[in-house]
PAZAPA-4460 file (N, C-alpha, C; in steps of 0.05 Angstrom, whole numbers, plus 32768, in hexadecimal, padded with zeros to 4 digits):
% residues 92
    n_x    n_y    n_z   ca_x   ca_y   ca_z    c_x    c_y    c_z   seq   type   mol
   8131   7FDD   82E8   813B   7FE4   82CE   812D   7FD4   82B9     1      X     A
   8127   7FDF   82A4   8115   7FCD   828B   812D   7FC4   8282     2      X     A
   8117   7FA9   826D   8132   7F9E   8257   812A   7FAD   8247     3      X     A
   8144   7FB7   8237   8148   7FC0   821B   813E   7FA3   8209     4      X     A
   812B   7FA8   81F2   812C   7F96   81E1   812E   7FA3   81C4     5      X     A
   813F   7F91   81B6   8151   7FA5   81A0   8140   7F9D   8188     6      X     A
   8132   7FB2   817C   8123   7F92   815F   812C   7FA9   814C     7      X     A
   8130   7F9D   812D   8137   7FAC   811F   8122   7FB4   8101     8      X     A
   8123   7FC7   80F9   8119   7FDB   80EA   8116   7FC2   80C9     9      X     A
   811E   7FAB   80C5   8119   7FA7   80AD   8117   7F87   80B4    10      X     A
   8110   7F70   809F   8116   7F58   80A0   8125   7F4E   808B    11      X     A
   8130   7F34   809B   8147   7F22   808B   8133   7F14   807A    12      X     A
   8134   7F12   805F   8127   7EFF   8048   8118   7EEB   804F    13      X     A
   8120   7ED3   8069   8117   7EC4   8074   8101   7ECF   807C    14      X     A
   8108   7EEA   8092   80F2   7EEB   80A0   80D6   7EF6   8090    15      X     A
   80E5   7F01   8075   80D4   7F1B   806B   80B9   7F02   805F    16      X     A
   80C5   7EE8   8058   80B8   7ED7   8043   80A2   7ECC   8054    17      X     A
   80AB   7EC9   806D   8096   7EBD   8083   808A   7EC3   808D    18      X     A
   808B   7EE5   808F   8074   7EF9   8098   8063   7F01   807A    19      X     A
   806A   7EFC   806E   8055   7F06   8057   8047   7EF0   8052    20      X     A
   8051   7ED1   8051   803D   7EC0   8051   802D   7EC4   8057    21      X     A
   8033   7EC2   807D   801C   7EC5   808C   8005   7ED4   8087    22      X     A
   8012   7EF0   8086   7FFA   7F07   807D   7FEB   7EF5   8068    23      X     A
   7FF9   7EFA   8050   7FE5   7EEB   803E   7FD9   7ED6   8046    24      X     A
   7FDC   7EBE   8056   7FC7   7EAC   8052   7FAE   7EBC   806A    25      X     A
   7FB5   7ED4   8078   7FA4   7EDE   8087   7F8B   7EED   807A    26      X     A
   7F98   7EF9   8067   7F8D   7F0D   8053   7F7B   7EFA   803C    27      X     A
   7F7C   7EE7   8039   7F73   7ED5   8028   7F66   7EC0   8033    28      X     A
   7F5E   7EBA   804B   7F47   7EB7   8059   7F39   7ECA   8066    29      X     A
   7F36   7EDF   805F   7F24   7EF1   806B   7F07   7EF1   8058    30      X     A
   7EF0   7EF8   8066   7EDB   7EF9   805A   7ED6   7F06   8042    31      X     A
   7EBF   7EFF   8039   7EBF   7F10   8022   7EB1   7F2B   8026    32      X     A
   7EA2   7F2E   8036   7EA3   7F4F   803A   7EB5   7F54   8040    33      X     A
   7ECA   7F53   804D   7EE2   7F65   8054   7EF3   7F61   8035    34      X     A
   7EF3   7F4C   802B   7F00   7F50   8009   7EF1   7F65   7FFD    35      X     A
   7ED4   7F66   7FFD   7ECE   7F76   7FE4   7ED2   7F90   7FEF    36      X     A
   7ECF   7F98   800C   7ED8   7FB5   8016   7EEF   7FC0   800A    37      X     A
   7F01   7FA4   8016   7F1C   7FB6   800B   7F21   7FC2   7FEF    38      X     A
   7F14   7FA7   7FE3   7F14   7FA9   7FC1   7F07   7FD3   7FB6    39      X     A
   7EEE   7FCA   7FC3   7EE1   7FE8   7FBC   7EEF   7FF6   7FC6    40      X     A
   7EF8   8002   7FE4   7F0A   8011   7FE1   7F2A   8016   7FDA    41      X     A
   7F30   8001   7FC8   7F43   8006   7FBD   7F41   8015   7FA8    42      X     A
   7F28   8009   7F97   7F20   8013   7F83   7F12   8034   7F80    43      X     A
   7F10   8037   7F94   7EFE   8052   7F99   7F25   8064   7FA2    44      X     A
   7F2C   805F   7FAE   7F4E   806B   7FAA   7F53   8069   7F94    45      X     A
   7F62   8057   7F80   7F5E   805C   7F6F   7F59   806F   7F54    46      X     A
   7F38   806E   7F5A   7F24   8081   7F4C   7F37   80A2   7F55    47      X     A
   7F31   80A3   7F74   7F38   80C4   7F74   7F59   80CA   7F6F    48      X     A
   7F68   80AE   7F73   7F87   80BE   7F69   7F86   80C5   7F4F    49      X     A
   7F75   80B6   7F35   7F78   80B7   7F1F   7F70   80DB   7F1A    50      X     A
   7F55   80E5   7F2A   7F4C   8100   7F27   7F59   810F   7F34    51      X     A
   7F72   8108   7F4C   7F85   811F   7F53   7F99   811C   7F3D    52      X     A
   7F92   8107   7F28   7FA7   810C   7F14   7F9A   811B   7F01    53      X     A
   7F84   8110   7EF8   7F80   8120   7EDE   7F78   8140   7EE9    54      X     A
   7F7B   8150   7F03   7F79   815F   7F0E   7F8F   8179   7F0C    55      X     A
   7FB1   8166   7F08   7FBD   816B   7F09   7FCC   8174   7EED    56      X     A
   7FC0   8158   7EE2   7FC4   8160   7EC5   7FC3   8173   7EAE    57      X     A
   7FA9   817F   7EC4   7F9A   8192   7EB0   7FA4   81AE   7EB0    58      X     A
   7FB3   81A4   7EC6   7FB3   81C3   7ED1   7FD7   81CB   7ECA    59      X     A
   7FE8   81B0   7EC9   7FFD   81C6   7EB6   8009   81CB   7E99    60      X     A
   801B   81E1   7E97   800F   81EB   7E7C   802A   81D4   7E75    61      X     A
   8027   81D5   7E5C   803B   81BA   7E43   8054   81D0   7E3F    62      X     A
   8050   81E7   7E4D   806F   81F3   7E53   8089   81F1   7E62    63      X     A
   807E   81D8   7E77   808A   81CE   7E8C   809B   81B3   7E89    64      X     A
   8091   81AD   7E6D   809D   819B   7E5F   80A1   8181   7E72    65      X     A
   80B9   8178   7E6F   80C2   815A   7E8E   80BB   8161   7EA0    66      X     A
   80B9   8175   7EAD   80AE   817E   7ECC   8092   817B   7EC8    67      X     A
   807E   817B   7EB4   8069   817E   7EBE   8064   8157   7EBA    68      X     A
   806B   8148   7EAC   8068   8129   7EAD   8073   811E   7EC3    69      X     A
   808B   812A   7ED6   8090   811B   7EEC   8086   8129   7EFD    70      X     A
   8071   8142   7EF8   805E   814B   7F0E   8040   8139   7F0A    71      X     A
   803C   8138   7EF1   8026   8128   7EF1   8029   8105   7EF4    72      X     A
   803C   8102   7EF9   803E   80E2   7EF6   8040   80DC   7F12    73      X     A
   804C   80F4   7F24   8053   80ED   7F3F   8038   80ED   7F53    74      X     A
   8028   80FE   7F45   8010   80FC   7F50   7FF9   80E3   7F54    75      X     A
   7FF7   80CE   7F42   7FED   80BF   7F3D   7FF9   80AB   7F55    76      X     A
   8015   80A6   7F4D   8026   8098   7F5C   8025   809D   7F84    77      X     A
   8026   80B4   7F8A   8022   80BD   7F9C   800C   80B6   7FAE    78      X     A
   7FFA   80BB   7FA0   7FD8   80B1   7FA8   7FDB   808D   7FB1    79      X     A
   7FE7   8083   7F9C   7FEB   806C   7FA0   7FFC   8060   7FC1    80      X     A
   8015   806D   7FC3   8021   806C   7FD0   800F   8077   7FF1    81      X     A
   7FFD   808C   7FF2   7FF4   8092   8008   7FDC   8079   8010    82      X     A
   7FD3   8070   7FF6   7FC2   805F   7FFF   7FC8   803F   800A    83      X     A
   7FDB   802E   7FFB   7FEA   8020   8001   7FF5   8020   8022    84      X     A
   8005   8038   8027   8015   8042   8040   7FF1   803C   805C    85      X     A
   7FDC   8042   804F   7FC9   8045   8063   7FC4   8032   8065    86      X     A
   7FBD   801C   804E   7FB0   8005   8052   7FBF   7FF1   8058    87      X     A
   7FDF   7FF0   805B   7FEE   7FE0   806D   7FEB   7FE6   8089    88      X     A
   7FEB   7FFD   808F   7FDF   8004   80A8   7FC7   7FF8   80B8    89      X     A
   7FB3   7FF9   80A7   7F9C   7FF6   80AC   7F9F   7FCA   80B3    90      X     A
   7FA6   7FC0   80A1   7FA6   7FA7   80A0   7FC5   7F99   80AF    91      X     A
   7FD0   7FA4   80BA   7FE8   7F9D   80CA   7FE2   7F9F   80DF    92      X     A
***
Protein backbone atom coordinates (compact mmCIF):
# COMPACT_ATOMS: atom_id res chain seq x y z
CA UNK A 1 0.00 0.00 0.00
CA UNK A 2 1.55 3.63 -0.81
CA UNK A 3 1.78 6.49 1.66
CA UNK A 4 -0.69 9.06 1.10
CA UNK A 5 1.31 12.38 1.30
CA UNK A 6 -1.07 15.30 1.94
CA UNK A 7 0.61 18.84 0.68
CA UNK A 8 -1.53 21.69 0.29
CA UNK A 9 -2.65 23.97 -2.57
CA UNK A 10 -1.30 27.45 -1.01
CA UNK A 11 1.51 28.78 1.53
CA UNK A 12 1.57 30.07 5.07
CA UNK A 13 3.32 33.80 4.90
CA UNK A 14 6.37 32.20 6.47
CA UNK A 15 6.60 29.82 3.90
CA UNK A 16 5.45 32.10 1.03
CA UNK A 17 8.48 34.78 2.20
CA UNK A 18 11.12 31.95 2.07
CA UNK A 19 10.33 30.52 -1.19
CA UNK A 20 10.38 33.72 -2.96
CA UNK A 21 13.61 34.67 -1.49
CA UNK A 22 15.07 31.87 -2.67
CA UNK A 23 13.73 32.13 -6.20
CA UNK A 24 14.89 35.54 -6.21
CA UNK A 25 18.37 35.20 -5.09
CA UNK A 26 18.24 32.28 -7.89
CA UNK A 27 16.90 34.52 -10.51
CA UNK A 28 19.39 37.19 -9.67
CA UNK A 29 22.36 35.18 -10.11
CA UNK A 30 21.67 33.96 -13.32
CA UNK A 31 23.71 34.96 -16.28
CA UNK A 32 23.37 37.62 -18.28
CA UNK A 33 22.32 35.98 -21.37
CA UNK A 34 19.60 34.29 -19.75
CA UNK A 35 18.68 38.06 -18.18
CA UNK A 36 18.70 39.73 -21.41
CA UNK A 37 16.54 36.71 -23.06
CA UNK A 38 14.08 36.99 -20.62
CA UNK A 39 14.19 40.79 -20.73
CA UNK A 40 13.67 40.64 -24.75
CA UNK A 41 11.14 38.34 -24.52
CA UNK A 42 9.27 40.02 -22.22
CA UNK A 43 9.48 42.89 -24.10
CA UNK A 44 8.57 41.37 -27.41
CA UNK A 45 5.15 40.03 -25.30
CA UNK A 46 4.57 43.03 -24.40
CA UNK A 47 4.97 44.61 -27.87
CA UNK A 48 2.24 41.99 -29.32
CA UNK A 49 -0.31 42.33 -26.27
CA UNK A 50 -0.23 46.11 -26.82
CA UNK A 51 -1.24 45.22 -30.87
CA UNK A 52 -3.92 42.59 -29.71
CA UNK A 53 -4.93 45.73 -28.07
CA UNK A 54 -4.77 48.36 -30.30
CA UNK A 55 -6.38 45.46 -32.56
CA UNK A 56 -9.12 45.39 -30.52
CA UNK A 57 -9.61 48.80 -30.12
CA UNK A 58 -10.09 49.57 -33.43
CA UNK A 59 -12.44 47.44 -34.09
CA UNK A 60 -15.27 48.46 -31.57
CA UNK A 61 -17.73 50.96 -32.36
CA UNK A 62 -17.94 54.03 -29.26
CA UNK A 63 -21.63 52.59 -29.28
CA UNK A 64 -20.75 50.01 -26.84
CA UNK A 65 -19.91 52.56 -24.55
CA UNK A 66 -18.48 50.71 -20.83
CA UNK A 67 -18.56 47.39 -22.59
CA UNK A 68 -16.31 48.35 -25.13
CA UNK A 69 -13.41 49.92 -22.34
CA UNK A 70 -13.73 46.76 -20.20
CA UNK A 71 -13.47 44.85 -23.53
CA UNK A 72 -10.54 46.79 -24.51
CA UNK A 73 -8.81 47.05 -21.20
CA UNK A 74 -9.33 43.30 -20.57
CA UNK A 75 -7.42 42.56 -23.47
CA UNK A 76 -4.21 44.13 -22.72
CA UNK A 77 -4.51 42.75 -19.20
CA UNK A 78 -5.13 39.34 -20.40
CA UNK A 79 -2.09 39.10 -22.63
CA UNK A 80 -0.35 40.00 -19.63
CA UNK A 81 -1.75 37.43 -17.50
CA UNK A 82 -1.11 34.53 -20.26
CA UNK A 83 2.35 35.60 -20.37
CA UNK A 84 3.21 35.88 -16.75
CA UNK A 85 1.10 32.35 -16.12
CA UNK A 86 3.87 30.87 -18.88
CA UNK A 87 6.85 32.34 -17.67
CA UNK A 88 6.28 31.11 -14.07
CA UNK A 89 6.02 27.98 -15.63
CA UNK A 90 8.84 28.11 -17.62
CA UNK A 91 11.23 29.35 -14.57
CA UNK A 92 9.65 27.14 -11.69
Amino acid sequence: MSEYIHTKAYLEPQELYEYTSKKGVTKASGSLKYMLSLGFLGGAFIAVGYLAYLKVAGSIPHEFGGLGSFIRSSCLSNWFDLYFSRWWRINN
